[in-house]
MMTF fields as JSON, N, C-alpha, C and O atoms, coordinates in Angstrom:
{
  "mmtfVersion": "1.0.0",
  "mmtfProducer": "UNKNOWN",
  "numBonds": 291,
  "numAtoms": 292,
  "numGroups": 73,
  "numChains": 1,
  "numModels": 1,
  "chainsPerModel": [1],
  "groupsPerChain": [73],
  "chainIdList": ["A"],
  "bondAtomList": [4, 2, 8, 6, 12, 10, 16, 14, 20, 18, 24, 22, 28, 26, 32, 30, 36, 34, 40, 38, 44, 42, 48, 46, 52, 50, 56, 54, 60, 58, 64, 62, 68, 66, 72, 70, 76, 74, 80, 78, 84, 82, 88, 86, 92, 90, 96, 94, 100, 98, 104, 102, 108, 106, 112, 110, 116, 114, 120, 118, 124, 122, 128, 126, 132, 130, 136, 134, 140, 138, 144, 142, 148, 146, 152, 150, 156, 154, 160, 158, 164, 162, 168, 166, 172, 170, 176, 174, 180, 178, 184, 182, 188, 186, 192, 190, 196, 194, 200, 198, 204, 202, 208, 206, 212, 210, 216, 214, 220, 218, 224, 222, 228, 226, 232, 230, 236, 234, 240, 238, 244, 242, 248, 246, 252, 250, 256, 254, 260, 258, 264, 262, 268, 266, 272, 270, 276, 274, 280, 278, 284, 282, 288, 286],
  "bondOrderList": [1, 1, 1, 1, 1, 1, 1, 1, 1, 1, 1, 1, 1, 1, 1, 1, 1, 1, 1, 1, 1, 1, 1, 1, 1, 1, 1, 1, 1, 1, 1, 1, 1, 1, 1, 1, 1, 1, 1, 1, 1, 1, 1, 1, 1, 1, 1, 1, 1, 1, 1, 1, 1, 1, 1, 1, 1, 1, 1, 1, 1, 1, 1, 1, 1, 1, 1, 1, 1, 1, 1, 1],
  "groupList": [{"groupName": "UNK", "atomNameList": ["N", "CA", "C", "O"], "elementList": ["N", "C", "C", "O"], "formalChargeList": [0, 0, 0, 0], "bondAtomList": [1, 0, 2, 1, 3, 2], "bondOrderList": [1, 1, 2], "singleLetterCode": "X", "chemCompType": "L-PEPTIDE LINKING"}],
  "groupTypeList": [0, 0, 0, 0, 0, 0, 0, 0, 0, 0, 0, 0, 0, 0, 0, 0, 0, 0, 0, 0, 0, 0, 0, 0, 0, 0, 0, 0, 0, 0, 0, 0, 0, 0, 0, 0, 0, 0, 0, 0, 0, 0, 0, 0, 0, 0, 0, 0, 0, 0, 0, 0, 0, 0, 0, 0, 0, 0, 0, 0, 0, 0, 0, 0, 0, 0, 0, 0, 0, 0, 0, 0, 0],
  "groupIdList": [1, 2, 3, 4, 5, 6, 7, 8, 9, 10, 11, 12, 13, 14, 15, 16, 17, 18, 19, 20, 21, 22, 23, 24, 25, 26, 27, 28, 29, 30, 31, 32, 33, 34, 35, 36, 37, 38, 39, 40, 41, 42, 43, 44, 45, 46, 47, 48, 49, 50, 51, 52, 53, 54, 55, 56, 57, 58, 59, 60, 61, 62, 63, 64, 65, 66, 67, 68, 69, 70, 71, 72, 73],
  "secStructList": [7, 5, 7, 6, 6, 7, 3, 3, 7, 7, 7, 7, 7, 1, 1, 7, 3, 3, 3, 7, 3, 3, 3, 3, 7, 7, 7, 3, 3, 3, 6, 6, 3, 3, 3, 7, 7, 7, 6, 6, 7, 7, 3, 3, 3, 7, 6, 6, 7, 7, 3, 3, 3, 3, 7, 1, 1, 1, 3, 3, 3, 7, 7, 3, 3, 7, 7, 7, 7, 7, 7, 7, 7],
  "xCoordList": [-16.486, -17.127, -16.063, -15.048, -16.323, -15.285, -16.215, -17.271, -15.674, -15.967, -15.732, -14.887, -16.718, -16.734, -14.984, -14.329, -14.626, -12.8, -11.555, -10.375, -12.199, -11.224, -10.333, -10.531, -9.723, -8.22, -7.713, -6.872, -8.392, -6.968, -6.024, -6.265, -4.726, -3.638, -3.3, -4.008, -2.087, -1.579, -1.711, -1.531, -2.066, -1.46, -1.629, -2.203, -1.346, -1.858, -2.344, -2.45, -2.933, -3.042, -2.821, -3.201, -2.157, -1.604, -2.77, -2.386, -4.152, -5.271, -5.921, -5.424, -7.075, -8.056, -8.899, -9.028, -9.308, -10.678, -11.679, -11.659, -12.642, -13.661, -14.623, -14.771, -15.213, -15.504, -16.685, -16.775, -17.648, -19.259, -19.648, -19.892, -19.65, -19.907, -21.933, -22.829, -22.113, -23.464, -23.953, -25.118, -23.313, -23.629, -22.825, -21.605, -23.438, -22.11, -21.317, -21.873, -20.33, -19.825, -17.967, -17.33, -17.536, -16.088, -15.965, -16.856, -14.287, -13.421, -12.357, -11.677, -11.692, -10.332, -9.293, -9.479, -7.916, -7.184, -6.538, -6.44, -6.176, -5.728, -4.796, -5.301, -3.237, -2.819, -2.426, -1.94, -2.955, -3.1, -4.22, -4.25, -5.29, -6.863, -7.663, -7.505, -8.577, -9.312, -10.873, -11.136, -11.79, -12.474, -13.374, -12.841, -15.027, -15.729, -16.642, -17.613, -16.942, -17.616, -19.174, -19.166, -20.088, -21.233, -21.91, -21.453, -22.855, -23.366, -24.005, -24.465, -23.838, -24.676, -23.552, -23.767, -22.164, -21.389, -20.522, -21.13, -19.129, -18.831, -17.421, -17.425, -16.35, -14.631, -14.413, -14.968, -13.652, -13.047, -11.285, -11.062, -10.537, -9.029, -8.292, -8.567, -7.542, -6.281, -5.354, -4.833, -5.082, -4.169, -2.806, -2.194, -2.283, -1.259, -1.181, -0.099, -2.348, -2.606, -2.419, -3.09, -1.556, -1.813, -2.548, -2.936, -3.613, -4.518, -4.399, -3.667, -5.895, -6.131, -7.552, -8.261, -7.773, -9.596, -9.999, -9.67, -10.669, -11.015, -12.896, -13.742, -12.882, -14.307, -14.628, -14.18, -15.915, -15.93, -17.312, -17.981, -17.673, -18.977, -19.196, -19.207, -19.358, -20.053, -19.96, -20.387, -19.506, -19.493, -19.493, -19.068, -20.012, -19.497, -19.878, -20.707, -18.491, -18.473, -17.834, -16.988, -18.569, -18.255, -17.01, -16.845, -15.98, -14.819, -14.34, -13.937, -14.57, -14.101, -12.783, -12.403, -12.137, -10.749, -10.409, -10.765, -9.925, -10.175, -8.428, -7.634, -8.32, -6.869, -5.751, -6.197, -4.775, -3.685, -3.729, -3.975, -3.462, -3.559, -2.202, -1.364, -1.806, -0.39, -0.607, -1.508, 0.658, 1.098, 1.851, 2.969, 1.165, 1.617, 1.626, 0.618, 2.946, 3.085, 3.564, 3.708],
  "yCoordList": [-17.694, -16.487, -15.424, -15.387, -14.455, -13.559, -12.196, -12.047, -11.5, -9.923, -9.628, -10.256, -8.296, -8.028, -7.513, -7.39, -7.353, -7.053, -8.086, -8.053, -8.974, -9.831, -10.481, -10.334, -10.928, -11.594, -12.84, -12.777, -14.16, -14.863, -15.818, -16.675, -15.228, -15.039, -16.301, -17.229, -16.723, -17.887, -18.769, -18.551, -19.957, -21.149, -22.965, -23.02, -23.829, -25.07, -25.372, -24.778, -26.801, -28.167, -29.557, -29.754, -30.382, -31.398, -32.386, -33.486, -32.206, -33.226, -32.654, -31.78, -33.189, -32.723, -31.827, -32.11, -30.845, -29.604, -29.654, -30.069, -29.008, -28.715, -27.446, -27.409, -26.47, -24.653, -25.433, -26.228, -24.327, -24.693, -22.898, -22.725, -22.012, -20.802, -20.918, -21.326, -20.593, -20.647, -19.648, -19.687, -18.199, -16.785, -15.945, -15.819, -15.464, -14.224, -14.164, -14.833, -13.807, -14.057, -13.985, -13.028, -15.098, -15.312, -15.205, -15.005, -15.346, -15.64, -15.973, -15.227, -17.491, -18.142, -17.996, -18.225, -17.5, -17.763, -19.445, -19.729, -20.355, -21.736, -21.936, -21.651, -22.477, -22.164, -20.65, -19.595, -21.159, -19.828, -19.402, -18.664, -20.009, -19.639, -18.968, -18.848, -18.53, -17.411, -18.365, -18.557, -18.888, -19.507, -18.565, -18.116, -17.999, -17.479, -17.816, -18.196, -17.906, -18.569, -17.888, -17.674, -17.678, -16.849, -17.8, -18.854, -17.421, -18.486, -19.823, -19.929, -20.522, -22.312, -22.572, -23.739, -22.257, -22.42, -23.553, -23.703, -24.717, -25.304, -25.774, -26.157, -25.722, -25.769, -26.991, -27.309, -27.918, -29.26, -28.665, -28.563, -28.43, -28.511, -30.121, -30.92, -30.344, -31.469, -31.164, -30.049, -32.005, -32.165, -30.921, -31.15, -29.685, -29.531, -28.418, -27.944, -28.069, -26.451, -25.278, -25.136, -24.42, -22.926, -22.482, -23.079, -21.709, -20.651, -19.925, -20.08, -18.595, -17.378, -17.492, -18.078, -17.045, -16.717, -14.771, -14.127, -14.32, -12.941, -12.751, -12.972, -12.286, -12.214, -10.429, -9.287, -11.332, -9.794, -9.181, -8.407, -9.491, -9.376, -9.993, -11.224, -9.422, -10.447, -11.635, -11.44, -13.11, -14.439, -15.571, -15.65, -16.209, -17.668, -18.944, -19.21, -19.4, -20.705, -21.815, -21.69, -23.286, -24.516, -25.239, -25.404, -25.717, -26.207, -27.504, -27.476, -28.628, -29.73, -30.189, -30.055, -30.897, -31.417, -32.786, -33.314, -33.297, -34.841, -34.534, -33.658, -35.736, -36.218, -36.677, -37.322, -36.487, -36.485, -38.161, -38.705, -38.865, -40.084, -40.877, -40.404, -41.738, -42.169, -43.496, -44.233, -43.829, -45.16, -45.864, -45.607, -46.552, -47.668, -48.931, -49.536, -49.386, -50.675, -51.888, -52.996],
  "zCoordList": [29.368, 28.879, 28.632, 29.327, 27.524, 27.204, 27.107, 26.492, 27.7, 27.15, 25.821, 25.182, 25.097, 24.182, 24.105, 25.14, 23.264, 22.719, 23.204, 22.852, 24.094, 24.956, 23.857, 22.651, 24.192, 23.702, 24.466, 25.363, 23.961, 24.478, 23.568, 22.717, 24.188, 23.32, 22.677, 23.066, 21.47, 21.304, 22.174, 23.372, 21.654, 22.689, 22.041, 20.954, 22.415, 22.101, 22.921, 23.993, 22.481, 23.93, 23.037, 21.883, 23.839, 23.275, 22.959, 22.561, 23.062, 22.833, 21.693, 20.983, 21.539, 19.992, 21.29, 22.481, 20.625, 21.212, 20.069, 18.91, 20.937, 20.236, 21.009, 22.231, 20.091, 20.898, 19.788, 18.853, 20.896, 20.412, 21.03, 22.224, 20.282, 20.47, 21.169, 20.431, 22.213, 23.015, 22.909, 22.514, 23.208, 23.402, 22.42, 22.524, 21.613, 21.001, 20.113, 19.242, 19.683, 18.524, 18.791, 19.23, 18.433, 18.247, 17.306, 16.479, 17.025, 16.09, 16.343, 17.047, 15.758, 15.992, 14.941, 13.746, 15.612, 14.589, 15.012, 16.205, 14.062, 14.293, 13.071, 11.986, 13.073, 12.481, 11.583, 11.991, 9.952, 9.342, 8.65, 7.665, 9.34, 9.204, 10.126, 11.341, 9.368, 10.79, 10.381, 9.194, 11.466, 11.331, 12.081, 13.096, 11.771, 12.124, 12.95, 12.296, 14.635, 14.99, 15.759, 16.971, 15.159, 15.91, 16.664, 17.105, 16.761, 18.259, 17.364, 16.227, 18.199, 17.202, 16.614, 16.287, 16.117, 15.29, 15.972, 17.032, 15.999, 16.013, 15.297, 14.127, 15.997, 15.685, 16.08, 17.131, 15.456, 16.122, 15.748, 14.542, 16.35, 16.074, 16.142, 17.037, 15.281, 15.947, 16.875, 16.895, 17.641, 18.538, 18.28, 17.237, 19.077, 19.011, 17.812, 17.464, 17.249, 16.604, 17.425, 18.447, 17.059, 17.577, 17.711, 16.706, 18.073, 17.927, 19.218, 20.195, 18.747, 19.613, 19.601, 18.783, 20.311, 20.42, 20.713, 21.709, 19.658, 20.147, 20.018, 19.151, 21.246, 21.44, 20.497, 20.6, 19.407, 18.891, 19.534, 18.849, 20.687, 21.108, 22.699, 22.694, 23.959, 24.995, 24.322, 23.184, 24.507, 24.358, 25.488, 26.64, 24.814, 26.004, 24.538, 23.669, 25.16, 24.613, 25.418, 26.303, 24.806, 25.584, 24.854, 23.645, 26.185, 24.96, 26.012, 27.175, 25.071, 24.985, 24.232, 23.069, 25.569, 25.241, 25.43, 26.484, 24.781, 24.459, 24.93, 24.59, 25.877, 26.121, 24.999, 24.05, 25.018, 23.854, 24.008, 25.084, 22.811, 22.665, 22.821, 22.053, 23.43, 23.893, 23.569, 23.971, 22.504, 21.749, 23.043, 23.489, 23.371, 24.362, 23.785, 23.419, 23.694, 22.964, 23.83, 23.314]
}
């Protein structure tokens, strides 16, 4: 859950995600796109994208992270 003006900053994760906005209204920057997310809305990133998340409103969202995939030969 994020407070209305919250900020969280740059970052990656080395697996695939996925944000499912529940309450409120986000917005992601990923890469060099800003993707709009109000509530019901739905982000899948690839593995190892930049982004930020700013809450433009009280929010909560659910975020699923799928483990980074390792070539074992």
């Amino acid at each position: 859950a994020m407070k209305a003006n919250a900020r969280i900053p740059r970052h990656h994760n080395p697996g695939r995600i996925c944000v499912q906005t529940i309450q409120g209204h986000i917005r992601m920057h990923a890469g060099d796109k800003l993707f709009d997310l109000p509530q019901g809305r739905t982000l899948v990133l690839d593995p190892g994208i930049t982004h930020e998340v700013d809450a433009l409103e009280e929010s909560a969202f659910l975020l699923f992270v799928a483990p980074p995939t390792t070539s074992e030969g």
